[in-house]
C-alpha positions in Angstrom: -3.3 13.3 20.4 -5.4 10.4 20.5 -5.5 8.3 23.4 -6.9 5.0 24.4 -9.7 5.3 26.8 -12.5 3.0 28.0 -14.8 5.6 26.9 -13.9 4.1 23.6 -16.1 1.1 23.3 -18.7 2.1 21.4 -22.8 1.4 21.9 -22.7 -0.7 18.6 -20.0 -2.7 19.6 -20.4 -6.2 17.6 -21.4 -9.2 19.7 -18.3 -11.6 20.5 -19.5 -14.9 19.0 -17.3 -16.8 22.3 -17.4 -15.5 25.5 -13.4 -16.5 25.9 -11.3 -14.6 29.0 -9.0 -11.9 28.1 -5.9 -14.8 28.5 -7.7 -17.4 26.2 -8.0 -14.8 23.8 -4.7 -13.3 23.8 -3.3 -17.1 23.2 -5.7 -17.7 20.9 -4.5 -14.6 18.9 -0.8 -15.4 19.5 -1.0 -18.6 18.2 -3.3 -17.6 14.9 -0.7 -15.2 14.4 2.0 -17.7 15.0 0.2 -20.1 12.6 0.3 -17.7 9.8 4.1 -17.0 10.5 4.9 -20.0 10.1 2.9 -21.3 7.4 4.1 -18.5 5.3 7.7 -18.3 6.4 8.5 -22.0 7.0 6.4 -23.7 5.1 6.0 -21.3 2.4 2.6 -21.7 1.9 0.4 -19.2 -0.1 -0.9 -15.8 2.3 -4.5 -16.9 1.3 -4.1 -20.2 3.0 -2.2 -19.5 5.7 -4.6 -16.4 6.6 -7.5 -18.8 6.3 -6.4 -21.6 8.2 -4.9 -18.9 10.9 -8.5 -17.3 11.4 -9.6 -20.9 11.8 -7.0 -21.5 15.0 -7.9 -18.3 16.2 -11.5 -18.8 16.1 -11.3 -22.4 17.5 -9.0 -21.6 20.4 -11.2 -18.8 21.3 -13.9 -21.0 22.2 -16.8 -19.7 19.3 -18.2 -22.3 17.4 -16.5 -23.4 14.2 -19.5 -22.7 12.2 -19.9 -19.2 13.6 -16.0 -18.6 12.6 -16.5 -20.2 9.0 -19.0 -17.4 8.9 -17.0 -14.5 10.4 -14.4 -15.0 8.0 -16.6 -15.3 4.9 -18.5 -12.5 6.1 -14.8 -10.4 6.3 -13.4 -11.8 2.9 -16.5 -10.5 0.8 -16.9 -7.3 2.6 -13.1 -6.5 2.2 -13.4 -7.9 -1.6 -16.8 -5.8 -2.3 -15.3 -3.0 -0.9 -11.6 -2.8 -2.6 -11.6 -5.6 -5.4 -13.2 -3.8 -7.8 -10.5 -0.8 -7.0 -8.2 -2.9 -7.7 -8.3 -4.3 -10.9 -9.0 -0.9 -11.8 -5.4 -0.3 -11.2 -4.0 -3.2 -12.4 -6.0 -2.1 -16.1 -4.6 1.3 -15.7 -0.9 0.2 -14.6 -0.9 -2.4 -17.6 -1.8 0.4 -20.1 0.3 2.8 -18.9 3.0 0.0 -19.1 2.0 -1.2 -22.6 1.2 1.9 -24.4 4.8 2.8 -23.6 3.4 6.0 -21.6 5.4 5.0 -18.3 8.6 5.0 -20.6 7.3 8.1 -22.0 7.2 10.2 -18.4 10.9 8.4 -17.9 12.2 9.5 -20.9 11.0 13.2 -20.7 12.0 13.9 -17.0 15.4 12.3 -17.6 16.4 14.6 -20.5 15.9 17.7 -17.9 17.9 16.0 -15.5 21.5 15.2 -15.3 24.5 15.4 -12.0 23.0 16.3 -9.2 20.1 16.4 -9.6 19.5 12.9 -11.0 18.5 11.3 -8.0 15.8 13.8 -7.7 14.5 13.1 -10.7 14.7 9.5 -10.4 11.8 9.8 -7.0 10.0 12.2 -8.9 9.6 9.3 -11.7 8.9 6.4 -9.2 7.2 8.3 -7.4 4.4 9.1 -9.9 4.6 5.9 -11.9 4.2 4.9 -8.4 0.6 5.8 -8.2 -1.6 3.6 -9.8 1.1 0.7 -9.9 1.6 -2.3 -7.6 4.8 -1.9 -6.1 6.3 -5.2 -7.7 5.1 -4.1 -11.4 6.8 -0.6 -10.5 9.8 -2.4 -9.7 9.8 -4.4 -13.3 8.9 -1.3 -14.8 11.5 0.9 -13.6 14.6 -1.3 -13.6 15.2 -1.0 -16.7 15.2 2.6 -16.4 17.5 3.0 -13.1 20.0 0.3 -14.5 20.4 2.5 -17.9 20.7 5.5 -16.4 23.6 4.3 -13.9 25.2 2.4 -16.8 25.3 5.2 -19.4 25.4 8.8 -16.9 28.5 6.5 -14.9 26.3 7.2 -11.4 26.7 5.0 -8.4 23.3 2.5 -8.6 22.0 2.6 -5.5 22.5 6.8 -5.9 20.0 6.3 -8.3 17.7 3.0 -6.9 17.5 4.1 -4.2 15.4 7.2 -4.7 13.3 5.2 -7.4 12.7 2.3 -4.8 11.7 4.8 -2.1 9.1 6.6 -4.1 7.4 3.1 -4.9 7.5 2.0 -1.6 5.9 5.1 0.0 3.5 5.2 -2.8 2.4 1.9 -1.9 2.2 1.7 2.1 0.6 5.3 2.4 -1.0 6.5 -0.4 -4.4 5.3 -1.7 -5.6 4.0 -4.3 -2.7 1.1 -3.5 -4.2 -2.6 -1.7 -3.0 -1.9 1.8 -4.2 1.8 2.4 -8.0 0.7 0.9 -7.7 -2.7 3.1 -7.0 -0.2 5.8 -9.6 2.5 5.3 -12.4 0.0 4.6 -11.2 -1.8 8.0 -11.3 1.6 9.7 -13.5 3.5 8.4 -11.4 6.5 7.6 -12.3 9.0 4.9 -10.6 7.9 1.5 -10.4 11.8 0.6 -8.9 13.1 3.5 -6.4 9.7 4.1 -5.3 10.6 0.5 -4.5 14.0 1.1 -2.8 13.6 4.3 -1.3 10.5 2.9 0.8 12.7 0.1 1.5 15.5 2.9 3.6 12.8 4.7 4.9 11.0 2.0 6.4 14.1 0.2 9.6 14.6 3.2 9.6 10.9 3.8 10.4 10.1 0.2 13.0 13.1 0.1 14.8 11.7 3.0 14.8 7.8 2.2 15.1 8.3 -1.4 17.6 11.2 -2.1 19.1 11.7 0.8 19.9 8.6 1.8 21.2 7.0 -1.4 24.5 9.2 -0.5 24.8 7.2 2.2 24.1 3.8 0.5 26.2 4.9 -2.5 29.0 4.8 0.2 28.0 1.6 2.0 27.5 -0.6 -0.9 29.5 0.7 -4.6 28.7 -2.2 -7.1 27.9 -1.8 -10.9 24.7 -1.9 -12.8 24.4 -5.5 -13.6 24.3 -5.7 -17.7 22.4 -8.8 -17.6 19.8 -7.1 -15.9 18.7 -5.0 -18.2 15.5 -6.2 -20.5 13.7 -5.0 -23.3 11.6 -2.0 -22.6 7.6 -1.9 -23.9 7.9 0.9 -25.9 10.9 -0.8 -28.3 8.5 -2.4 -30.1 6.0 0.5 -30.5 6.3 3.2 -33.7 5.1 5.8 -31.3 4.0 6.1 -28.1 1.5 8.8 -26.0 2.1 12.2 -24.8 3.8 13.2 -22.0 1.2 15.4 -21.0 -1.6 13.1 -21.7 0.2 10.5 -19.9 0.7 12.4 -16.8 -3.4 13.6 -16.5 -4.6 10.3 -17.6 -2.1 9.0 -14.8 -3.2 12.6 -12.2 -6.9 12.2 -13.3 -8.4 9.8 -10.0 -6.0 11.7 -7.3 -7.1 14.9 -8.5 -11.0 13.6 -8.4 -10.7 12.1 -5.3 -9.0 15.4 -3.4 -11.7 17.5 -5.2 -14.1 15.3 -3.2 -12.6 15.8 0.0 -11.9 19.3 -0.7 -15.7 20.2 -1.3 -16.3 18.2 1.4 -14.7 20.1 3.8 -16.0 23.8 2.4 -19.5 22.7 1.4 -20.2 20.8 4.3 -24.1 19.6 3.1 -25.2 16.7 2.1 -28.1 18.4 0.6 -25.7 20.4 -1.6 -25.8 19.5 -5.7 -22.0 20.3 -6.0 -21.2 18.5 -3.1 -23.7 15.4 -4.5 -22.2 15.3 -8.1 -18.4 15.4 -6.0 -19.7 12.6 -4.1 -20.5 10.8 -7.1 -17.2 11.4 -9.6 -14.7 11.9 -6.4 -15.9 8.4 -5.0 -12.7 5.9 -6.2 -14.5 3.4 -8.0 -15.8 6.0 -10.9 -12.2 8.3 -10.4 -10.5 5.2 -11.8 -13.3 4.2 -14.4 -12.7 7.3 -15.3 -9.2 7.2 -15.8 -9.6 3.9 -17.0 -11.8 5.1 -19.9 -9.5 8.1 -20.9 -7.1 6.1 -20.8 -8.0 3.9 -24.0 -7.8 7.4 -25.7 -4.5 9.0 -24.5 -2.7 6.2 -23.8 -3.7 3.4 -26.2 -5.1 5.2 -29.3 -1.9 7.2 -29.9 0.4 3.8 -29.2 -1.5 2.2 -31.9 -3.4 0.2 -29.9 -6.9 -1.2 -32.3 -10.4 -2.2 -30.8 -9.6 -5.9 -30.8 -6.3 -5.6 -29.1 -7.8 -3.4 -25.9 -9.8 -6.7 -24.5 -6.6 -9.0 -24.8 -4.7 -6.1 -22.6 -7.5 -5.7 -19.8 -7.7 -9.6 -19.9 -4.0 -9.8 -19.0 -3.9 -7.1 -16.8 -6.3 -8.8 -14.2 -4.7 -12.2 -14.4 -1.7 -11.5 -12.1 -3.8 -9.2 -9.3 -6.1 -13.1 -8.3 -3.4 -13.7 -6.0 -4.1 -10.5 -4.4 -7.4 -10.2 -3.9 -7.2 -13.4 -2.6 -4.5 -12.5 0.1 -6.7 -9.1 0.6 -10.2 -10.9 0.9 -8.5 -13.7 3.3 -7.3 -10.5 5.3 -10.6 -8.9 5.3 -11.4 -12.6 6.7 -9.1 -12.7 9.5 -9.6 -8.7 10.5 -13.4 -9.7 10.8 -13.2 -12.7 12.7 -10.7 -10.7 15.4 -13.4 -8.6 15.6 -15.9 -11.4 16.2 -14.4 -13.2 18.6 -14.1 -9.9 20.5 -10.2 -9.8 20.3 -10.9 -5.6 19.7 -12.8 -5.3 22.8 -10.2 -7.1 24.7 -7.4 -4.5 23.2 -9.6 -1.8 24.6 -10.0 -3.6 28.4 -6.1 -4.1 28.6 -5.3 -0.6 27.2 -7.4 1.7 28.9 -5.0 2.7 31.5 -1.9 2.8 29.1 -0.6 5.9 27.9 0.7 4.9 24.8 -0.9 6.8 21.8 -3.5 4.8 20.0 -1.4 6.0 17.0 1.6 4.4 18.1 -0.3 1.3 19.3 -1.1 1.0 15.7 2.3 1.1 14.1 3.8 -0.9 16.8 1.7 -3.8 15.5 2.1 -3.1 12.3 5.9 -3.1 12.8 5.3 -6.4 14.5 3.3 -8.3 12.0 5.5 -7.0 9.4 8.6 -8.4 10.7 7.1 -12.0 11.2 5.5 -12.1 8.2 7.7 -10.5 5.7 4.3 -9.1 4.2 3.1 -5.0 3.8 -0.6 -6.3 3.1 -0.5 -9.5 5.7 0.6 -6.1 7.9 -1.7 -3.7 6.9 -5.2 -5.8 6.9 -4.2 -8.0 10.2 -2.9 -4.6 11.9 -5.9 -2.9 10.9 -8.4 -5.5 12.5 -6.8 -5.2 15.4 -7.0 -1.5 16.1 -9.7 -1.0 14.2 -12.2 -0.2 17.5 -9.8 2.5 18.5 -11.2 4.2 15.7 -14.8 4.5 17.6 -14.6 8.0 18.6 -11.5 9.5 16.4 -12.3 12.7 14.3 -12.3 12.5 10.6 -8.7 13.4 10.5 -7.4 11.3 13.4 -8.9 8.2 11.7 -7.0 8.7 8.4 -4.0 9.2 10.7 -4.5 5.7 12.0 -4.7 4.6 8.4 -1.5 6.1 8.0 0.1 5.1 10.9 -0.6 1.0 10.4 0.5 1.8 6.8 3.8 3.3 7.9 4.3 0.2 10.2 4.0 -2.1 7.1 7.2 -1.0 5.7 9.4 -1.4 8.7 12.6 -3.7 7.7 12.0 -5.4 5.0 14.5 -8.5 5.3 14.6 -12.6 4.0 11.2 -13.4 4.4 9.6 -10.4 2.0 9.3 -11.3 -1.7 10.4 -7.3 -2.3 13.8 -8.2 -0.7 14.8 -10.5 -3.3 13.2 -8.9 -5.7 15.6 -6.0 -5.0 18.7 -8.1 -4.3 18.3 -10.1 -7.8 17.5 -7.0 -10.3 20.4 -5.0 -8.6 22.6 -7.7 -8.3 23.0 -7.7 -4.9 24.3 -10.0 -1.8 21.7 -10.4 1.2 24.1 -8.0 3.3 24.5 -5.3 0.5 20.8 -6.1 0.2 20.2 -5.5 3.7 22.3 -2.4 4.1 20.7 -0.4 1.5 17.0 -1.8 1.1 15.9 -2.9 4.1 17.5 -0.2 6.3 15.5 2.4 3.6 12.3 0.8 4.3 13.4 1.0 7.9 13.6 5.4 7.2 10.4 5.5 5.8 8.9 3.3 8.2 9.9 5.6 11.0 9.6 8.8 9.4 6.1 8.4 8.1 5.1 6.9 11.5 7.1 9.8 13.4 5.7 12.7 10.7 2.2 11.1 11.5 2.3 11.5 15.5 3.2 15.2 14.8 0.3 15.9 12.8 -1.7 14.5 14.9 -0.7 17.0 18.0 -1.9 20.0 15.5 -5.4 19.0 13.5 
C-alpha cells in the first residue's frame, strides 16, 4: 500500500508563490475552507462564489501577493474547464437525448417486463445504474422517479425496496465512475489514467452498488414503510412520442464511450508502445472527448431519428441540454481554481512535511478529507475538486494503478452522509415524500454504505496490484 514518505516531493515541485510557515498556512487553509462552509451553508451563496472568494482568503492569509493568487486561481479554473468542460456538455447532450428521445424510458420499460418479486430491486440498480452513466445524478433522479414511484404504486412494493437500489446505482455512478464531473475533476487534478480509473472505477462500484442498493433497501423497507406519493408522479417523455428507439440501440449508443475508453486502456496495457498504429488509433478514439462525440453523433441516429426527431428540432435539444450544466462548470472551473491556488501557495508541500512520519495510508488520507469536506459542505464536487488539490502531490510517485485508486478513494469520500446541507437530500426527501428523519434513515445512511465500502474495497485493492 501506498504510503506517505518525504521521498515523495517531487524535482518539479511548483514554486510556492508565499513563503508562509507550516502554521500560517494551515490557518490560512482552515479558514478558506471555513469561508466556503459558511458561505455556502449559512449564507447560501452560489459554490462558484463561495470557492472564489475562499481561494482569495486562502491566498491572502498565506501571505502571496493578491495578484499572484488572482492568477493562481484563473490559471486552475481554465485548466480544470479546458480539461473537463468540453466532457461535460458532451454528457449533458447525450443525457438530454437519451431523456428526450424516450430511449431512457425505453431501457426502463424493457428490463421491468423481465422482472417482477424478488427480483425487482435488482432490476431497479441494474436500470439506475446504466441510465446512470452518462447522466448527472440530479437529472437521473428526475428521470427515474417517475419510474420507481410507478413501479411501487402498481407491483404494491415497499418504495424505498425499490428507491433505494435506483438511488444507489446513481449515486455510485456519479462519485466513482468517469465520464461524471467529480471523477474527471479528480483525474485531471491527479493525473491518473482515465482508462484504467474507469475500469477499476466499475470493479468497485459493482459490490458496492449490490450492497447499498439491494441489500440494504430490506433494511430501509423496515425502517421507514410509507407509500408512493401519487402527487409525485409526472409525465414521462416518451407520452408524447408515437415511437420511441430500440432497446438495443439505446443501450450501445448509451455502452458506446465506456466501451472505447476500456478498449484504450486495455491496448494500453498489452501493446505497451507508443510507436504502435493500433495503440495510436486507440489513443485517438479511446481518448473521452471523441468516445462521447462519438456517442454523441450516433446518437442523432438511434436515438433521435427513430423518436421522430427532424433536422431543425436536434439544435433546439442540444441548445437546452447545455443550459442547465453553466452552473456546473462554473462550480467545477472555481474548484479547479481553488485546487490550483492550494497548490501555489505550497499548502501540498506542507501536507507532505507534516505527514512524512505518519503511517496512515495516503489512500486513507485522501478519503478522510474527502469525508471531511463533504460533511461541511454538503457538496460531492466541492469534495471531490478541493479533496483532490489537496492530495494531489501524493500522487508524485504512485504507479499507474495506485493513482486511479486515489481517484477513487477522494471520490468514495464525496458521498459520505449526505444530510441538510446537500441539495440531493431534499431532492430525495421531496420526490419520495419523506420527513428529514425518514430522509435521513434511508438516504443518507445509504450514501454513508457506499461511502465506506467503496473507500474500504479501494484499500484492498490496493494491497494486491
Amino acid at each position: 500500500m501506498t504510503r506517505l514518505s518525504v521521498e515523495m516531493l517531487a524535482a518539479d515541485t511548483v514554486e510556492p508563490i508565499t513563503s508562509a510557515g507550516h502554521a500560517q498556512l494551515g490557518v490560512a487553509v482552515l479558514v478558506g475552507i471555513a469561508v466556503i462552509v459558511l458561505l455556502i451553508t449559512k449564507f447560501k451563496l452560489h459554490a462558484f462564489l463561495s470557492l472564489t472568494l475562499g481561494s482569495l482568503v486562502l491566498g491572502a492569509l498565506a501571505g502571496a501577493p493578491l495578484d499572484k493568487v488572482i492568477a493562481s486561481f484563473t490559471t486552475g479554473l481554465g485548466t480544470t474547464v479546458a480539461g473537463v468542460g468540453v466532457l461535460i456538455a458532451l454528457g449533458a447532450i447525450l443525457g438530454k437525448m437519451l431523456a428526450d428521445s424516450g430511449g431512457a424510458d425505453q431501457i426502463v420499460d424493457t428490463i421491468l417486463a423481465r422482472a417482477s418479486g424478488r427480483s425487482m430491486p435488482w432490476a431497479m440498480v441494474l436500470i439506475a445504474s446504466v441510465i446512470g452513466l452518462p447522466l448527472f445524478f440530479e437529472v437521473g433522479v428526475v428521470l427515474l422517479i417517475p419510474v420507481v414511484l410507478m413501479v411501487a404504486k402498481r407491483g404494491n412494493y415497499s418504495l424505498m425496496r425499490i428507491g433505494i437500489p435506483a438511488l444507489a446505482g446513481l449515486s455510485v455512478m456519479h462519485g466513482l465512475v468517469p465520464p461524471h464531473p467529480g471523477p474527471l475533476v479528480a483525474i485531471d487534478a491527479i493525473g491518473a489514467n482515465l482508462g484504467v480509473t474507469l475500469a477499476l472505477g466499475v470493479l468497485v462500484a459493482i459490490p458496492t452498488v449490490i450492497i447499498a442498493g439491494p441489500l440494504f433497501s430490506r433494511y430501509a423497507a423496515r425502517w421507514v414503510d410509507v407509500p408512493a406519493p401519487d402527487r409525485m408522479i409526472p409525465q414521462r417523455a416518451s407520452e408524447d412520442l408515437e415511437k420511441r428507439p430500440g432497446f438495443g440501440a439505446t443501450l450501445t449508443t448509451i455502452l458506446l464511450p465506456v466501451v472505447l475508453m476500456l478498449s484504450k486502456a486495455l491496448v494500453d496495457i498489452v501493446v505497451d508502445n507508443p510507436e504502435n498504429t493500433v495503440q495510436r488509433v486507440f489513443d485517438v478514439i479511446g481518448s473521452p472527448l471523441i468516445a462521447l462525440l462519438a456517442s454523441v453523433l450516433v446518437g442523432i441516429f438511434t436515438l433521435l431519428r427513430p423518436a421522430g426527431f427532424s433536422k431543425e428540432r436536434i439544435s433546439p435539444l442540444v441548445e437546452k441540454s447545455l443550459a442547465p450544466i453553466a452552473g456546473i462548470l462554473l462550480i467545477v472551473g472555481a474548484g479547479g481554481g481553488f485546487k490550483q491556488t492550494l497548490i501555489d501557495t505550497g499548502v501540498g508541500q506542507m501536507v507532505l512535511d507534516i505527514s512524512k512520519d505518519w503511517s496512515i495510508p495516503a489512500l486513507l488520507l485522501a478519503w478522510l478529507i474527502a469525508v471531511a469536506i463533504r460533511l461541511a459542505t454538503g457538496s460531492a464536487t466541492v469534495a471531490t475538486v478541493s479533496a483532490a488539490g489537496l492530495v494531489a502531490p501524493l500522487a508524485a510517485d504512485m504507479s499507474t494503478t495506485h493513482a486511479a485508486l486515489l481517484v477513487l478513494a477522494i471520490g468514495a469520500g464525496s458521498l459520505f452522509f449526505s444530510h441538510v446541507n446537500d441539495a440531493g437530500f431534499w431532492l430525495v426527501k421531496e420526490y419520495f415524500g419523506l420527513n428529514v428523519g425518514q430522509t435521513v434513515k434511508t438516504w443518507s445512511v445509504m450514501e454513508t454504505i457506499i461511502s465506506v465500502v467503496a473507500g474500504a474495497l479501494v484499500l484492498l485493492l490496493s494491497l494486491v496490484i
